[in-house]
C-alpha angles and dihedrals in degrees: 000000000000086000098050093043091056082043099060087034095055108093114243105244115217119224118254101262125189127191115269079243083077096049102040088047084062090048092047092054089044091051091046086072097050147268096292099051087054092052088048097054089040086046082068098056140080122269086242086059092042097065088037093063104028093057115078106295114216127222098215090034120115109228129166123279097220083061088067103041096053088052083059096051098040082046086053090047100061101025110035103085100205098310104089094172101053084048094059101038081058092055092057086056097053091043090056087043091047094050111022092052126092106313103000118133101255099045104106081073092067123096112174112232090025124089101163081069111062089033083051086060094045085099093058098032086062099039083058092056107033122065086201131035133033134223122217124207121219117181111213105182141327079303121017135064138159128239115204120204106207137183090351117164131220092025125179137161090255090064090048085058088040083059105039090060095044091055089042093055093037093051088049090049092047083054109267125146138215089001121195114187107182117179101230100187134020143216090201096044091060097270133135098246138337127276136204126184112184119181137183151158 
């Protein structure tokens, strides 16, 4: 009776979902270096990931984090070349290009010659595309600001290098020269949250 009481009790916990603009923006990177490549990264996945990922994916669909996750891995895993942060870093700029540009999802927050803008609207943009997790915006001067990466889940360094690079192209698109985005603090290195000071003339 005990059991089925704590049972009923125990809140339900909801996967971690992201927006299908997440996942086709890693396809996308993945298809831009061939059909091979794209082959080698799907090869590494379940068959279940494969059809997933292989079917139509939708922007303003919910699908699971972990799916993503494991296409970055599985994408690490066959393209890296033995640099896996670089790699990843590269993805996050192709993620910012793919969906900051003419007619990509997150363009409206996009004001040319003004980075503290689109950096301003990282909290919602996030919120929009993440079921768990939330991202504060600290301006810190004419330019510079910190991005703070808080309760994400899952975490990892790869995603800090995923984000560092996506801060560091969407700066640059907003107008920004000359950009330096340094991760000043780490989850996965013991601390509290994550930090992100990106700076640029």
């Amino acid at each position: 009776m005990e059991d089925a009481l704590a049972s009923i009790e125990a809140p339900s916990r909801t996967p971690e979902r992201v927006k299908g603009t997440l996942l086709l923006a890693r396809m996308k990177f993945v298809k831009a270096r061939g059909a091979e490549a794209v082959e080698g990264v799907l090869r590494r996945l379940s068959p279940e990931d494969q059809t997933a990922l292989r079917a139509s994916l939708l922007p303003s669909t919910w699908y699971p984090a972990n799916l993503m996750v494991r296409l970055e891995h599985a994408a690490a895993s066959a393209l890296a070349g033995g640099d896996r942060r670089a790699l990843f870093a590269e993805m996050g700029r192709f993620s910012a290009g793919a969906n900051l540009r003419l007619g990509g999802m997150q363009r409206p927050y996009l004001r040319e010659g003004d980075p503290q803008f689109l950096l301003s609207n990282v909290p919602r943009m996030y919120t929009s595309q993440h079921s768990t997790g939330h991202r504060e915006y600290r301006r810190l001067g004419d330019r510079t600001a910190l991005i703070l990466s808080l309760d994400e889940e899952p975490f990892s360094a790869d995603d800090c290098s995923t984000t560092a690079g996506w801060l560091e192209q969407a700066v640059a698109l907003s107008g920004g020269r000359e950009v330096r985005v340094e991760e000043t603090q780490c989850r996965a290195g013991g601390a509290p949250h994550c930090e992100f000071r990106a700076e640029w003339e």
